[in-house]
C-alpha positions as CSV (number, residue, x, y, z in Angstrom):
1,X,245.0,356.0,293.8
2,X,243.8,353.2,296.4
3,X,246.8,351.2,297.1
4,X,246.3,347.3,297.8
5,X,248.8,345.5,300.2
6,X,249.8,342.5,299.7
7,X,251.9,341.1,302.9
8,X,253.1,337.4,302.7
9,X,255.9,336.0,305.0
10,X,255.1,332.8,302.6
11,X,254.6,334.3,299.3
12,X,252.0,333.4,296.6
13,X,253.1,331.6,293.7
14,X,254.2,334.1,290.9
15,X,251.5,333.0,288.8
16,X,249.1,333.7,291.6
17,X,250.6,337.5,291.9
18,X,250.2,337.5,288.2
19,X,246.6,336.6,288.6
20,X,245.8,339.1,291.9
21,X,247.9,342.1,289.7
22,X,245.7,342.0,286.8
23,X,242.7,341.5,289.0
24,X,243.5,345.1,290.9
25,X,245.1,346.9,288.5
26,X,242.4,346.3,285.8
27,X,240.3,348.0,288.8
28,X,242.5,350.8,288.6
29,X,244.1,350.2,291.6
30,X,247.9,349.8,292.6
31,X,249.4,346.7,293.8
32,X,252.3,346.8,296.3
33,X,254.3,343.8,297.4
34,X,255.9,343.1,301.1
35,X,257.1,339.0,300.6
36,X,259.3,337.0,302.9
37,X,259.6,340.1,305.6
38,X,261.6,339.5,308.7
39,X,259.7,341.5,311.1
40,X,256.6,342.3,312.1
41,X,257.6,345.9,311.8
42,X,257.9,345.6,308.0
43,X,254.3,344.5,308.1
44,X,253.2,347.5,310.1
45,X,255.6,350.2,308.1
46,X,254.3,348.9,304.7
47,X,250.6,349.6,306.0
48,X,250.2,353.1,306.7
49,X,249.6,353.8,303.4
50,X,247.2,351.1,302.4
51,X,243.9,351.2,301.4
52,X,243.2,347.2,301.6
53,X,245.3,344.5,302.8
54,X,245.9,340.7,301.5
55,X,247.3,338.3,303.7
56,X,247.8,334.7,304.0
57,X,249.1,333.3,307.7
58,X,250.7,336.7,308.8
59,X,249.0,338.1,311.7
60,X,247.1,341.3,311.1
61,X,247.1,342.3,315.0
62,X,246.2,345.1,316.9
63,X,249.8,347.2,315.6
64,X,249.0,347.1,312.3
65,X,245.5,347.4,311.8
66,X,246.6,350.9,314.2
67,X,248.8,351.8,311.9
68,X,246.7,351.4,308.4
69,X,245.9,355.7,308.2
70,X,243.9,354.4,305.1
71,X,242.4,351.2,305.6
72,X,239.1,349.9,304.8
73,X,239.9,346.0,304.5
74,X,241.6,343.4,305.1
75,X,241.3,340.1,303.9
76,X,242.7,336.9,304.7
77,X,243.4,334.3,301.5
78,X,242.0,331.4,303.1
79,X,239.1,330.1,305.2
80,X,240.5,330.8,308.9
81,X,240.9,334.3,309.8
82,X,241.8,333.6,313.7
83,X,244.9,335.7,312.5
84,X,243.3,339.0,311.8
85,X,242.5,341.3,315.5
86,X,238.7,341.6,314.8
87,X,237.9,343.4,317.6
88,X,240.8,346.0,316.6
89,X,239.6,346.2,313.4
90,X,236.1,346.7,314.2
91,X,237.0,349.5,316.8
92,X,238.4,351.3,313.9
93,X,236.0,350.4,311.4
94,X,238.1,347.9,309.5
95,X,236.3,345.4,307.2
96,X,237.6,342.2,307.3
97,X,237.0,339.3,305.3
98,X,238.3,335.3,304.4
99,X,238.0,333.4,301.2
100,X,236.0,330.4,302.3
101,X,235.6,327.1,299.7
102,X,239.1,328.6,297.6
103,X,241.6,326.3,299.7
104,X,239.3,324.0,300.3
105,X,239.9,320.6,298.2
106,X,244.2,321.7,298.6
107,X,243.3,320.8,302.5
108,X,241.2,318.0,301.3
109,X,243.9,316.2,299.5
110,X,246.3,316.5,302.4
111,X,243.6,315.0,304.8
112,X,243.5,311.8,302.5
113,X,247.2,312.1,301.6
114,X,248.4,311.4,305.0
115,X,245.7,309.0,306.0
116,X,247.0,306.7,303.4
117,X,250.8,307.4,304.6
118,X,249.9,306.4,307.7
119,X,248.3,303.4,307.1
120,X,250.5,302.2,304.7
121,X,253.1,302.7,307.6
122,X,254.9,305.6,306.2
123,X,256.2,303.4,303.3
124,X,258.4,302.2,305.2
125,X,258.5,299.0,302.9
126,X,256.3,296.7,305.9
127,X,252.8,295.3,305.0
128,X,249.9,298.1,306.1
129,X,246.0,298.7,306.2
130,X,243.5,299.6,303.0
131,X,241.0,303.0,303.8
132,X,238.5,301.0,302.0
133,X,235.8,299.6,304.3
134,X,237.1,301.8,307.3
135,X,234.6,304.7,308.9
136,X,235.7,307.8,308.7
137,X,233.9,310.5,311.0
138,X,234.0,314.3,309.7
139,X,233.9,316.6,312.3
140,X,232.6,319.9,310.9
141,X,231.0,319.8,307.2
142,X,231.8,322.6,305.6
143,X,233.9,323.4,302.3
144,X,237.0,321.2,303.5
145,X,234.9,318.7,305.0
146,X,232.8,318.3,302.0
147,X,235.7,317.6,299.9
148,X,236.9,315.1,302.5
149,X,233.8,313.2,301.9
150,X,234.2,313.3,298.5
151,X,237.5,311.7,298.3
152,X,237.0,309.5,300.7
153,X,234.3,308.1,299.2
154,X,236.2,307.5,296.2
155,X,238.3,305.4,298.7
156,X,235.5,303.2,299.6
157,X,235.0,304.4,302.6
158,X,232.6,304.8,305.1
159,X,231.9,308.5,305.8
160,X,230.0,309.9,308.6
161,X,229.8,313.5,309.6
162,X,228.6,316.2,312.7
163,X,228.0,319.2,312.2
164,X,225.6,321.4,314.1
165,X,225.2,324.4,311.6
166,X,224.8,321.8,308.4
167,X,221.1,320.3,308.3
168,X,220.5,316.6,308.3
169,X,219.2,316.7,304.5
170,X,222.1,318.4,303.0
171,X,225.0,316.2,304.7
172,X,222.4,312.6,303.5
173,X,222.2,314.3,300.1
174,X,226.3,313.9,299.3
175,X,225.9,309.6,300.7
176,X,227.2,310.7,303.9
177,X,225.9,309.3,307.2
178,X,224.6,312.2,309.3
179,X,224.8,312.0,313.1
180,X,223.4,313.9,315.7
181,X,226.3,314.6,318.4
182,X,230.1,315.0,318.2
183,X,230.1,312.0,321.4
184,X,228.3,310.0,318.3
185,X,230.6,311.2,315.4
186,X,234.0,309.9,318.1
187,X,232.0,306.7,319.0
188,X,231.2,305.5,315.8
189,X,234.6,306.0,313.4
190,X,238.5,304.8,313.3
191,X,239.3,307.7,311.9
192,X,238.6,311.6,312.5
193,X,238.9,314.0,310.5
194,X,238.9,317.5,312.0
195,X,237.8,320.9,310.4
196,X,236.5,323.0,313.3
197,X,237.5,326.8,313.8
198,X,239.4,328.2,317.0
199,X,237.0,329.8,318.8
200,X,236.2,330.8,322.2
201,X,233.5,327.1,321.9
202,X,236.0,325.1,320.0
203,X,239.8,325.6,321.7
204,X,240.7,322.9,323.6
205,X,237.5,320.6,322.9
206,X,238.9,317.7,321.5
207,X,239.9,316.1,324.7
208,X,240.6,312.8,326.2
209,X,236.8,312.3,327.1
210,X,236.3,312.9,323.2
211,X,239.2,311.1,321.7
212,X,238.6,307.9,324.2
213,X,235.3,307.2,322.7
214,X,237.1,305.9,319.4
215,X,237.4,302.4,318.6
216,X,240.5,300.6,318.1
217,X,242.5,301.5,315.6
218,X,241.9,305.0,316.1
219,X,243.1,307.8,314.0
220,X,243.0,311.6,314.1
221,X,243.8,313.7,311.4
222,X,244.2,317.8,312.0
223,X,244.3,320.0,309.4
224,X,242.2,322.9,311.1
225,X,244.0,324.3,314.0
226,X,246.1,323.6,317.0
227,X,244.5,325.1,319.4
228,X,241.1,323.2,319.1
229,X,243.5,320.5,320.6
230,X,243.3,319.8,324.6
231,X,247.5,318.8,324.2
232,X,247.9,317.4,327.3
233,X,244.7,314.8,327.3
234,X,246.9,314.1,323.7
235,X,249.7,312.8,325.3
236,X,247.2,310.8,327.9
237,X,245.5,309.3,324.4
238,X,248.7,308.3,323.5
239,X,250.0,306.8,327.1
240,X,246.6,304.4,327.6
241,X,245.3,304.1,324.1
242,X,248.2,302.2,322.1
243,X,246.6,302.1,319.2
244,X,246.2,306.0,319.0
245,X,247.7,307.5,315.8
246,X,247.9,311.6,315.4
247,X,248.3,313.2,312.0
248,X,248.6,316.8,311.7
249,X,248.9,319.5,309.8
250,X,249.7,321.9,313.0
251,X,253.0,321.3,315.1
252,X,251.4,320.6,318.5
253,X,254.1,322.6,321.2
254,X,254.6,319.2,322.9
255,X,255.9,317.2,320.3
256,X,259.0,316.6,321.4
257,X,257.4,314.7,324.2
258,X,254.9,312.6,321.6
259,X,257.9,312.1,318.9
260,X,259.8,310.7,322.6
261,X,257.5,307.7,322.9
262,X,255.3,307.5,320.3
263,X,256.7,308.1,317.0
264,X,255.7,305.3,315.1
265,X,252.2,306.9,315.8
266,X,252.9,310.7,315.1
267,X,253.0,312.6,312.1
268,X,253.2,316.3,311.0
269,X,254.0,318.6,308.7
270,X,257.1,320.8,309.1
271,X,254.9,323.9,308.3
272,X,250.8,324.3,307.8
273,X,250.9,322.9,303.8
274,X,246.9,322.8,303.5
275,X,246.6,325.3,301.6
276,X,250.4,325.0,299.8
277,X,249.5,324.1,296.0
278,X,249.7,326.3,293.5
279,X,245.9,325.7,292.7
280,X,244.9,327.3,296.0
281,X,247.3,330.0,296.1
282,X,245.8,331.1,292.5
283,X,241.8,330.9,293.8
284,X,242.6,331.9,297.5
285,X,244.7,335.2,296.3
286,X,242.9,336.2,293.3
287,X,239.5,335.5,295.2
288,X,240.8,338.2,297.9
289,X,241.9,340.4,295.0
290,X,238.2,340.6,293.7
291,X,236.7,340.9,297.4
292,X,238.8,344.1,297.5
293,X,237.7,345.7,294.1
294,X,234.0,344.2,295.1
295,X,234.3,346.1,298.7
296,X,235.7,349.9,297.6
297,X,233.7,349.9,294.3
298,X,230.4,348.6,295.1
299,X,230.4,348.1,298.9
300,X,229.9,344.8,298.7
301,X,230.4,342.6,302.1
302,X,229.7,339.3,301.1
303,X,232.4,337.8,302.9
304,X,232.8,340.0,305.8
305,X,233.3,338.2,309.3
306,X,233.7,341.3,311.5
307,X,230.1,341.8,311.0
């Protein structure tokens, strides 16, 4: 019987296990659970035996794609899959996949959430800003980002967005502004909204160059990755630019250092919560469910970004 993995450190809701159970074993498949493991060798012991993997954050590296004797997929709940060792599971003809659009409004939300915590100065009880009227610059259109705009809109505000892979027509179509570089995107709005992947083109590129083209107030909100972030020309934004705010959904490994002398203009979550409603884990983890049943019954790749 093809046995489907599902390995969470941060397990799905029960109601989303309910929904990924019924999803494989309707397929005739069996479902095996490894939640709130320890060690990465519980991941790579539970695998030999798998015919298909889920995962959320957990990192499917080199060790345990190895050590999957049976697998033919994995896939990641959730847009990013910088997690997953494509290269390892390419060499051993591993198809992996993400569920792109299924977190997306979760992430959304959170964007908008703490953009209005922060200008409402953390409700700490002292007179704050409005988003209405304020430009907000989305950097990287695609399911999150279009939600953004959404909202935001709703809001009042002024949305802009770049992004090089989304044509000028379709980004005008939702009443967003389009704009034809990321220098323009930075120039033009107070606050920044980021949804870029980490790749080899994107780590590291939102810089002090970057960031010191926005006007005063400036705001940028993370709820991509951390490693599109250039950390230390962070802490220079911070040092000249006083009116620098960062919001993030990704602990940046100096934050100790910003939280020293800049506090009043940091936040973060205590753990990536984009994607932590109970909405999202339903979509994300039943979506991967039916990518698995699609794959091994009708070889159907949709979704595959090993390709």
């Amino acid at each position: 019987m093809t046995k489907v993995l599902v390995a969470t450190d941060k397990p799905f809701a029960a109601i989303a296990v309910k929904g990924i159970r019924k999803v494989v074993e309707e397929a005739g498949f069996e479902l095996v659970l490894l939640e709130g493991y320890t060690s990465q060798n519980d991941f790579i012991g539970a695998v030999a035996d798998a015919d298909a993997v889920i995962i959320r954050s957990d990192k499917a590296d080199k060790a345990v794609i190895e050590a999957g004797n049976k697998l033919k997929i994995i896939v990641r709940a959730g847009a990013g899959y910088d997690n997953i060792d494509l290269q390892a599971a390419t060499a051993k003809g591993v198809v992996a996949m993400n569920t792109p659009g299924q977190n997306s409004n979760a992430v959304a939300e959170l964007a908008l959430g703490m953009m209005v915590y922060y200008a409402r100065n953390f409700f700490n009880g002292k007179s704050g800003s409005e988003l209405m009227g304020k430009k907000l610059g989305i950097h990287a259109y695609g399911y999150v980002g279009k939600n953004v705009a959404r909202i935001a809109k709703g809001f009042g505000m002024e949305v802009y967005a770049f992004d090089p892979f989304i044509s000028r027509q379709e980004i005008e179509k939702d009443g967003v502004k389009w704009v034809s570089s990321v220098e323009e995107l930075y120039s033009a709005c107070h606050y920044i909204s980021l949804h870029i992947p980490a790749n080899s083109q994107t780590k590291q590129s939102v810089n002090f160059q970057l960031l010191s083209r926005m006007p005063a107030p400036a705001c940028l909100v993370n709820t991509a990755r951390a490693e599109v972030i250039n950390e230390p020309d962070l802490l220079k934004m911070f040092q000249e630019r006083k009116d620098f705010a960062y919001l993030s959904d990704v602990e940046p490994t100096n934050k100790a250092e910003i939280e020293a002398g800049f506090k009043a203009k940091f936040f973060c979550t205590p753990k990536k919560m984009g994607a932590q409603t109970e909405e999202a884990n339903v979509n994300a983890g039943i979506a991967a469910a039916k990518q698995i049943v699609g794959f091994i019954k009708n070889g159907d790749k949709t979704f595959q970004v090993n390709k």
